[in-house]
N, C-alpha and C positions, 0 to 999 in steps of 0.2 A: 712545455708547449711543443705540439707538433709541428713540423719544418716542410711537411708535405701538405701540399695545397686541397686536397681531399678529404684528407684528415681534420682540417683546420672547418671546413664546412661542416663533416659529419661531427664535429666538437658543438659546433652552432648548433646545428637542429638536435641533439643529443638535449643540448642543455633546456630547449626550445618544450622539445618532449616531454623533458622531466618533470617540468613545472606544467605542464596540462596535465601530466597523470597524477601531479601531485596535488590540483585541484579535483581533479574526480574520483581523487578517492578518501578525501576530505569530506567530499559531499556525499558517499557512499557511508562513510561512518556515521555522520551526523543525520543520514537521515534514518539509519538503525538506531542509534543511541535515541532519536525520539519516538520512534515505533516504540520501544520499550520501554520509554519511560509514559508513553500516551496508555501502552496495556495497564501497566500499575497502575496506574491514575484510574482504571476504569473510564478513560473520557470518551464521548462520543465520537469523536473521528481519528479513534485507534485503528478501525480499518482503511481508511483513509493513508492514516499515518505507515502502516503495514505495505499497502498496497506501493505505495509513493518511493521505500524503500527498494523493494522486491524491485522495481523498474531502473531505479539509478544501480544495482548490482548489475542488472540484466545491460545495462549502458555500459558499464563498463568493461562488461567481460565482452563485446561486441567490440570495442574499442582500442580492444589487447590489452588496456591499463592492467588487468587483474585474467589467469587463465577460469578456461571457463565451468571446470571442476570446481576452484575455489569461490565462484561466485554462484555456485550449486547448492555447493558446502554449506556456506553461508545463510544463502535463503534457508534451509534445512532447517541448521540451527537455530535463527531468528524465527520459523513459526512455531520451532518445537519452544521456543520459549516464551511466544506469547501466545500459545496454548494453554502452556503451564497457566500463566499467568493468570489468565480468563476463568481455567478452571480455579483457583485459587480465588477469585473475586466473587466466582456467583456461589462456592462453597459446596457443590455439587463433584467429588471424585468419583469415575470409574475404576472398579477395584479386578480388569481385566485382566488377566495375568500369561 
């Protein structure tokens, strides 16, 4: 435990902090893991689901929780995979090369 009275504050909101960013990026993952499991499904408000993701990334990387390369990255990778995805469901591949 630190003995220095500013220390003992920055310990507080440190720990204060950790547990908000550990909410928002809880809710940044669950709301990707159902954008893609909404594209498999083929369900109607996969864009929806898409969309709702793409925002709580873009919240957090505005927030500091997450830099905002990685929540770039992120988006990236999530449409390149329910792209995939989409084209996999309606069975229509581009053979562009």
């Amino acid at each position: 435990m630190a003995n220095i009275k500013s220390q003992i504050k920055r310990n507080r909101q440190n720990e204060r902090n950790r547990l908000r960013n550990k909410g928002v990026r809880s809710e940044a993952r669950t709301r990707i893991k159902t954008a893609v499991q909404a594209a498999e499904a083929g369900a109607e408000d996969a864009g929806v689901a898409l969309r709702t993701a793409v925002r709580r990334l873009d919240k957090a990387a505005a927030r500091g929780v997450i830099h905002p390369n990685q929540a770039s990255n992120r988006k990236s990778r999530l449409m390149r995979r329910v792209a995939k995805l989409g084209q996999a469901g309606t069975g229509s591949g581009s053979t562009s090369g």
